[in-house]
N, CA, C and O atoms as a GROMACS GRO file, in nm:
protein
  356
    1UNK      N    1  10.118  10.157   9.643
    1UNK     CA    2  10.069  10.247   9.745
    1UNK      C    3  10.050  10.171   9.876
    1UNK      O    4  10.109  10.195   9.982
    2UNK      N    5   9.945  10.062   9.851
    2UNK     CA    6   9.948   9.962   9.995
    2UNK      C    7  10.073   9.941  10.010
    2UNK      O    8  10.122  10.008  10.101
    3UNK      N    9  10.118   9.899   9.977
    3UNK     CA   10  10.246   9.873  10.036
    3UNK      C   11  10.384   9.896  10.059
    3UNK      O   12  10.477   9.822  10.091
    4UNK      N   13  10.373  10.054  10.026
    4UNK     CA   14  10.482  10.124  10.072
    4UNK      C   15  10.460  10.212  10.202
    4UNK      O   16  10.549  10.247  10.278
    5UNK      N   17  10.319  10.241  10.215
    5UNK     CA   18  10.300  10.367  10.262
    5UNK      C   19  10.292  10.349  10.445
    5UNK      O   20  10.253  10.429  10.529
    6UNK      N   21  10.342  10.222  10.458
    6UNK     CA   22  10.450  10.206  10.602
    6UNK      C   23  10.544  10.280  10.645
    6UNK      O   24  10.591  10.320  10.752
    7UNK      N   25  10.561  10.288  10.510
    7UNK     CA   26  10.751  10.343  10.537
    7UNK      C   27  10.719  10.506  10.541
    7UNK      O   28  10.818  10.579  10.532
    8UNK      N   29  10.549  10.588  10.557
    8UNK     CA   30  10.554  10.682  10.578
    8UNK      C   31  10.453  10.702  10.688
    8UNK      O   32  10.371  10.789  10.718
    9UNK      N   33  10.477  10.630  10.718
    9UNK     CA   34  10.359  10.614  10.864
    9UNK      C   35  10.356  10.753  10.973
    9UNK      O   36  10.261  10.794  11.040
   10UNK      N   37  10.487  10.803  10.963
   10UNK     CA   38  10.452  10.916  11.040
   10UNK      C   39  10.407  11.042  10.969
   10UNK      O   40  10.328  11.131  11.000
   11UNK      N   41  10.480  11.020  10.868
   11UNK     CA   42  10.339  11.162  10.731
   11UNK      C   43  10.249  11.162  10.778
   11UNK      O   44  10.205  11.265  10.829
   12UNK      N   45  10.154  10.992  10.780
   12UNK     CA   46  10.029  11.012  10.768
   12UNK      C   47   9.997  11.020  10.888
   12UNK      O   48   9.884  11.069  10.895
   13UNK      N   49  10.052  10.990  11.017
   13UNK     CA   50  10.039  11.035  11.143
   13UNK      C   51  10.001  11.208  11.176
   13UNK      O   52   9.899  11.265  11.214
   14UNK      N   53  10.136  11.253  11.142
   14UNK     CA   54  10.146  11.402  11.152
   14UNK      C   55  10.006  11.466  11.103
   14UNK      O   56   9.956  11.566  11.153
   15UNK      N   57   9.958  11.401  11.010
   15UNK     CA   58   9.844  11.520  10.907
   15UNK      C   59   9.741  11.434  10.996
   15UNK      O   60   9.630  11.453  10.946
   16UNK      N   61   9.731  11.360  11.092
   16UNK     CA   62   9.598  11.302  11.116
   16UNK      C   63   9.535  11.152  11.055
   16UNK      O   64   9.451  11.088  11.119
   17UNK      N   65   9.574  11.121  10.959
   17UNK     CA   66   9.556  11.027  10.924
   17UNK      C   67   9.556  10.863  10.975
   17UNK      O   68   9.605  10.843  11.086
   18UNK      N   69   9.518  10.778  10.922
   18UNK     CA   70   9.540  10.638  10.945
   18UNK      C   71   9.579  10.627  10.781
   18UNK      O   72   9.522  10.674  10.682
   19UNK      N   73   9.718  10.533  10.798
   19UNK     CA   74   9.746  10.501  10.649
   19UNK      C   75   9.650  10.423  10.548
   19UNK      O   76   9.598  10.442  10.438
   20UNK      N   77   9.654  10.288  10.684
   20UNK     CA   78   9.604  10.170  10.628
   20UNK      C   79   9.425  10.204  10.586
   20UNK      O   80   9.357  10.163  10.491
   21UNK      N   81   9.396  10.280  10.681
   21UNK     CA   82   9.245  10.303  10.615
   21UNK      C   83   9.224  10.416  10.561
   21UNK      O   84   9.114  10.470  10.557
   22UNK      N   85   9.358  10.474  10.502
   22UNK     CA   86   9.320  10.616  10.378
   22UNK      C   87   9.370  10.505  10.258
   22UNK      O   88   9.364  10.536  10.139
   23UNK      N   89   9.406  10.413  10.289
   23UNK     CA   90   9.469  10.363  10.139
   23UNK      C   91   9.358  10.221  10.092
   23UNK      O   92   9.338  10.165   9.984
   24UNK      N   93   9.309  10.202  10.218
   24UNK     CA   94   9.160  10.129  10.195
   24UNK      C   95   9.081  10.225  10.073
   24UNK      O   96   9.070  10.201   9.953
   25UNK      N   97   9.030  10.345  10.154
   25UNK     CA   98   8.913  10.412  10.074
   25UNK      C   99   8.969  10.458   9.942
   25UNK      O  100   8.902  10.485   9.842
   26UNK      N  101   9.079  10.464   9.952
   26UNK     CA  102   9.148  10.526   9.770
   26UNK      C  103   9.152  10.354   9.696
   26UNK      O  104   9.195  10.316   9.587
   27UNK      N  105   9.122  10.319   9.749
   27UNK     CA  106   9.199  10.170   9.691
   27UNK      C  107   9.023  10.116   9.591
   27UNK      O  108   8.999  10.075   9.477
   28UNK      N  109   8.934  10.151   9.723
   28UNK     CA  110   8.754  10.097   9.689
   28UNK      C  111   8.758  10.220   9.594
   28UNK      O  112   8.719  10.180   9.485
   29UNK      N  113   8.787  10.347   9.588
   29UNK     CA  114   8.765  10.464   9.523
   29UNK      C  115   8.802  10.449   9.381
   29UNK      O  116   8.735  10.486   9.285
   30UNK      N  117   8.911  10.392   9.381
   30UNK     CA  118   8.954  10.399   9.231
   30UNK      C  119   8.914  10.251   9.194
   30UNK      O  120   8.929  10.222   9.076
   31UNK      N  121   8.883  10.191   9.245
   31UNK     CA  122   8.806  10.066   9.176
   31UNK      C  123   8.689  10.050   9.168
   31UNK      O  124   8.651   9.946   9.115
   32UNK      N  125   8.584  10.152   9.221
   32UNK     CA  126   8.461  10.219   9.171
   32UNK      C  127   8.469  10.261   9.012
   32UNK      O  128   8.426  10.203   8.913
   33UNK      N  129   8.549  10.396   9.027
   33UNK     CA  130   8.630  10.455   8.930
   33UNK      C  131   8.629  10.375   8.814
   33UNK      O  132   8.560  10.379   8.712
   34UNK      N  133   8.736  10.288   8.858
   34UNK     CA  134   8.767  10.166   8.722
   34UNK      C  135   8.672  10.104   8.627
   34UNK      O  136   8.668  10.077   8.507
   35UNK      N  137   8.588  10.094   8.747
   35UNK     CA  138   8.462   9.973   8.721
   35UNK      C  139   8.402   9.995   8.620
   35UNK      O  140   8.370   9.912   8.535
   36UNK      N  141   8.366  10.188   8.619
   36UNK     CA  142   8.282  10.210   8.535
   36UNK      C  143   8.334  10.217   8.380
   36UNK      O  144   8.252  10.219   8.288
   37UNK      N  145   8.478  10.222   8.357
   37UNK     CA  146   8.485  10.167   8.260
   37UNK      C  147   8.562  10.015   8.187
   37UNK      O  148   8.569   9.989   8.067
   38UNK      N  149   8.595   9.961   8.263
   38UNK     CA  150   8.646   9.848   8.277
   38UNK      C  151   8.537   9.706   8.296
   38UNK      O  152   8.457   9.694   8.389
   39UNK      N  153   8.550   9.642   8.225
   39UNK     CA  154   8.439   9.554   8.264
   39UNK      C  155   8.443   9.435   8.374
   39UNK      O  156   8.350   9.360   8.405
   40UNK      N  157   8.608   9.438   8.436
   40UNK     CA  158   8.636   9.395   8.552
   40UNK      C  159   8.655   9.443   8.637
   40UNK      O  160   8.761   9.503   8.625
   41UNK      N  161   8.592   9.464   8.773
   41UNK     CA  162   8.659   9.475   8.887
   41UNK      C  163   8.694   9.467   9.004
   41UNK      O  164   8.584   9.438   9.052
   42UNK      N  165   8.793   9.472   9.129
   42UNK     CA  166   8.831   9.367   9.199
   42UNK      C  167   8.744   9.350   9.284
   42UNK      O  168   8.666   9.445   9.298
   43UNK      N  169   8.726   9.248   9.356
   43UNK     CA  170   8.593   9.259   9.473
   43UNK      C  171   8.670   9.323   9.598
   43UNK      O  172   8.739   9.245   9.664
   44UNK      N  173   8.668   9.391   9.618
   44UNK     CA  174   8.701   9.470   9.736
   44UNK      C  175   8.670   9.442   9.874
   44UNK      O  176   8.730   9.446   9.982
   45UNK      N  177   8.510   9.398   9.813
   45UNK     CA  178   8.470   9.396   9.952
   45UNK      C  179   8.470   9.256  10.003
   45UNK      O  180   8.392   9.230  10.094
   46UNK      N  181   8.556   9.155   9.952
   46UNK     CA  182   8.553   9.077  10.006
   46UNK      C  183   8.667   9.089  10.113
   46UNK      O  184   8.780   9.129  10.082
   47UNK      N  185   8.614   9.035  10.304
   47UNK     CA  186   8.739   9.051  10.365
   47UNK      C  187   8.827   8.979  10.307
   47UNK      O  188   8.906   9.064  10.267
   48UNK      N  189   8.867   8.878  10.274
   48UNK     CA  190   8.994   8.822  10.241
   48UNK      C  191   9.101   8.901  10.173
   48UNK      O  192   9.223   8.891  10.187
   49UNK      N  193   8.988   9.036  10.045
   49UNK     CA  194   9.101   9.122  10.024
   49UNK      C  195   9.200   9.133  10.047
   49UNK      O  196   9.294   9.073   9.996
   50UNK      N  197   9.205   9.256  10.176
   50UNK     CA  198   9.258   9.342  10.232
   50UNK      C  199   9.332   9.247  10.344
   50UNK      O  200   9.437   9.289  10.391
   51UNK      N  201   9.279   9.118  10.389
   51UNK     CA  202   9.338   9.042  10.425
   51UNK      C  203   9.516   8.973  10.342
   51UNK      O  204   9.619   8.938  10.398
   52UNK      N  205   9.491   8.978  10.243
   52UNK     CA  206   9.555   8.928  10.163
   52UNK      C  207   9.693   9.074  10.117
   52UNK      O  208   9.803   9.058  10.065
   53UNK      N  209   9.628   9.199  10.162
   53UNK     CA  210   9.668   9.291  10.102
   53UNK      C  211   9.801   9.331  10.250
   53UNK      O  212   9.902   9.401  10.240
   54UNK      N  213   9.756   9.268  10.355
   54UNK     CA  214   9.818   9.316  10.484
   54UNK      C  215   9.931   9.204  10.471
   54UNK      O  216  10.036   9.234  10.526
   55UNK      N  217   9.927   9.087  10.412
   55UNK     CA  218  10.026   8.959  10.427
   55UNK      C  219  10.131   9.025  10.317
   55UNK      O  220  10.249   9.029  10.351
   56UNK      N  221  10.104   9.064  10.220
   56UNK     CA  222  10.198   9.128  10.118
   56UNK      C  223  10.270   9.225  10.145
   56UNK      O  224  10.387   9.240  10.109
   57UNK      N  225  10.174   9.332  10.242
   57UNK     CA  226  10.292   9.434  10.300
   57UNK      C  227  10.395   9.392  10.421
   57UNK      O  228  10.508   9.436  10.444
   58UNK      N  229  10.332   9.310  10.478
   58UNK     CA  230  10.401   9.264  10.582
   58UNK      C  231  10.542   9.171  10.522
   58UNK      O  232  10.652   9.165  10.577
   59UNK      N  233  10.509   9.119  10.426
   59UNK     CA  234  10.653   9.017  10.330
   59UNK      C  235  10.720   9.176  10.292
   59UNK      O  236  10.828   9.212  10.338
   60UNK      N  237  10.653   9.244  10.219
   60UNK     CA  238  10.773   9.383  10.120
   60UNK      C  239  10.841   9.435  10.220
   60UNK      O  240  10.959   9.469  10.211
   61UNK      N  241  10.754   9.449  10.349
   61UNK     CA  242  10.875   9.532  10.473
   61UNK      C  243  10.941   9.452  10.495
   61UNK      O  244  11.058   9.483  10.478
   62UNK      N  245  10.914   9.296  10.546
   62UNK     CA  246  11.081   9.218  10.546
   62UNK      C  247  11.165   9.253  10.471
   62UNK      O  248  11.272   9.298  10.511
   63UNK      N  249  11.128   9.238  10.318
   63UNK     CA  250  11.166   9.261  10.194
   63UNK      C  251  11.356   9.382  10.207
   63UNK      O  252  11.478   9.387  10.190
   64UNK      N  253  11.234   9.450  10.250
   64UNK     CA  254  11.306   9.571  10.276
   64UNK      C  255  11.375   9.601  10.338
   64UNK      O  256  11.461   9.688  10.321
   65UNK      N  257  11.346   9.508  10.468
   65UNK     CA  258  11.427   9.515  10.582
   65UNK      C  259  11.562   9.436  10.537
   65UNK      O  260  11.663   9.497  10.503
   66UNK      N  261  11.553   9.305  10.541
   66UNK     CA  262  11.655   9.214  10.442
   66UNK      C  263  11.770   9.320  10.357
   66UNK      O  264  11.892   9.308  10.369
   67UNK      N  265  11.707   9.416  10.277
   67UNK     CA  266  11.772   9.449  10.139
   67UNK      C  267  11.875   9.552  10.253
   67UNK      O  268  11.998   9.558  10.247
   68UNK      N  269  11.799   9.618  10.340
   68UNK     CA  270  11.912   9.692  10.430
   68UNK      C  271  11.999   9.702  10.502
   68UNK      O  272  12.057   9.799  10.550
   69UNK      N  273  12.019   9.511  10.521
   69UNK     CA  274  12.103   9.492  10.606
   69UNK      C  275  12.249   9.452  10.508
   69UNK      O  276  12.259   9.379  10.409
   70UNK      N  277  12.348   9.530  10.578
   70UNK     CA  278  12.450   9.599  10.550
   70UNK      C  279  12.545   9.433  10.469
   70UNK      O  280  12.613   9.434  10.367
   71UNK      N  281  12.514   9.312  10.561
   71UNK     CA  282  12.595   9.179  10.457
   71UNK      C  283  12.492   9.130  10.474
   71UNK      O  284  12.424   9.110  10.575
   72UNK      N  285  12.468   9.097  10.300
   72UNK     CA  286  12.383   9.044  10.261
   72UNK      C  287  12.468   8.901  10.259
   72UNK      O  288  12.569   8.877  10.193
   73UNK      N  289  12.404   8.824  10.342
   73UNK     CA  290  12.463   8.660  10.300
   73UNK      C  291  12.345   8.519  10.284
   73UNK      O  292  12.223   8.509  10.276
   74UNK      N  293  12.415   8.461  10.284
   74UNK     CA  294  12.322   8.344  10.199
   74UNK      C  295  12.163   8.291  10.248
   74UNK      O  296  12.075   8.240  10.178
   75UNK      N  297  12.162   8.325  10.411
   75UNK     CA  298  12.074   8.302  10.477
   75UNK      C  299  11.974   8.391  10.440
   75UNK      O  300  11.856   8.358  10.443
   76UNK      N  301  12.014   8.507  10.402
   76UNK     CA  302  11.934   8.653  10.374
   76UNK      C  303  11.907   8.630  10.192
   76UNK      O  304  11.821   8.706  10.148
   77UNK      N  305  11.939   8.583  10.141
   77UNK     CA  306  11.956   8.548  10.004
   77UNK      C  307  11.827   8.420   9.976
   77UNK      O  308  11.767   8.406   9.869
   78UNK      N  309  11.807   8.341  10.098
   78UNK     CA  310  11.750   8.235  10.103
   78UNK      C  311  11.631   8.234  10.145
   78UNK      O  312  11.544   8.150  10.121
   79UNK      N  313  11.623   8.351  10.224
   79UNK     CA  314  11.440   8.403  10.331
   79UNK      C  315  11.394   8.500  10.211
   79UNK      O  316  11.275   8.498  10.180
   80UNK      N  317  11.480   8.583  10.142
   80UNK     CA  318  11.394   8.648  10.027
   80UNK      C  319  11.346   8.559   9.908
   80UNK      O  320  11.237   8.581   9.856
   81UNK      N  321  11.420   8.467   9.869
   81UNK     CA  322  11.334   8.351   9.745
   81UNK      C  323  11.211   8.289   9.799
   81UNK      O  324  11.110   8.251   9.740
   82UNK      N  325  11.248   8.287   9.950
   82UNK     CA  326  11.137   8.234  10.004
   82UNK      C  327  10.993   8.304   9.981
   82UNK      O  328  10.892   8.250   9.935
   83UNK      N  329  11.007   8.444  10.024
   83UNK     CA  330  10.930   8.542  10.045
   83UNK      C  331  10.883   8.587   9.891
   83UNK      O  332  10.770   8.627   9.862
   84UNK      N  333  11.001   8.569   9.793
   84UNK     CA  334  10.920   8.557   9.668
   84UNK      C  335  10.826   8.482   9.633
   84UNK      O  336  10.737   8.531   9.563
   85UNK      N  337  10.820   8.368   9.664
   85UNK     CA  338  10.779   8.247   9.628
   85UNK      C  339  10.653   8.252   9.700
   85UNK      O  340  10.550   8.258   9.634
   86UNK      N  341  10.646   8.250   9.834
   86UNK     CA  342  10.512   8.310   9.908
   86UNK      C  343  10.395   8.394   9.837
   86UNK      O  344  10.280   8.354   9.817
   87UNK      N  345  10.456   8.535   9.800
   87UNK     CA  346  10.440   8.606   9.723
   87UNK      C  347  10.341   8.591   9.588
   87UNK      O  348  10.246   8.662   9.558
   88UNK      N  349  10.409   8.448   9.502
   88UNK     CA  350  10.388   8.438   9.413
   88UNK      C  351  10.297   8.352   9.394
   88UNK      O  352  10.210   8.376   9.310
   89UNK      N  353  10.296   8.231   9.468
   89UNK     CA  354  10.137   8.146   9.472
   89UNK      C  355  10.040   8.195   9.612
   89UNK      O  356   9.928   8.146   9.630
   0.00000   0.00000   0.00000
């Protein structure tokens, strides 16, 4: 959800919305939710979160951007392992 819901930025425009802070409060909402039966859950409220949550969307839209460009060549092959790898530690 965080991190697609760029790619509908004007949806949530049109209806009024802010994406990034309707997908905040669903995000604390369902991890309220969770909490109560789950005996873990995420700290939310720490800023680094959502900090952490904006660096990830910002890599998937490269991501994405990358995957759309029409020749894919080695350089483009080489910034996405990268971006995995980022990603991943």
């Amino acid at each position: 959800m965080y991190l697609n819901d760029f790619q509908r930025l004007d949806f949530y425009s049109a209806i009024g919305l802010d994406a990034r802070q309707f997908d905040i409060q669903v995000i604390r909402k369902t991890n309220e939710s969770a909490g109560r039966v789950f005996p873990v859950a995420l700290n939310t409220d720490n800023p680094k979160f959502f900090q952490l949550m904006d660096i990830c969307s910002a890599k998937n839209r490269r991501l994405i951007e990358l995957n759309s460009q029409p020749n894919s060549n080695l350089v483009n092959l080489f910034e996405k392992g990268m971006i995995y790898s980022e990603l991943v530690w």
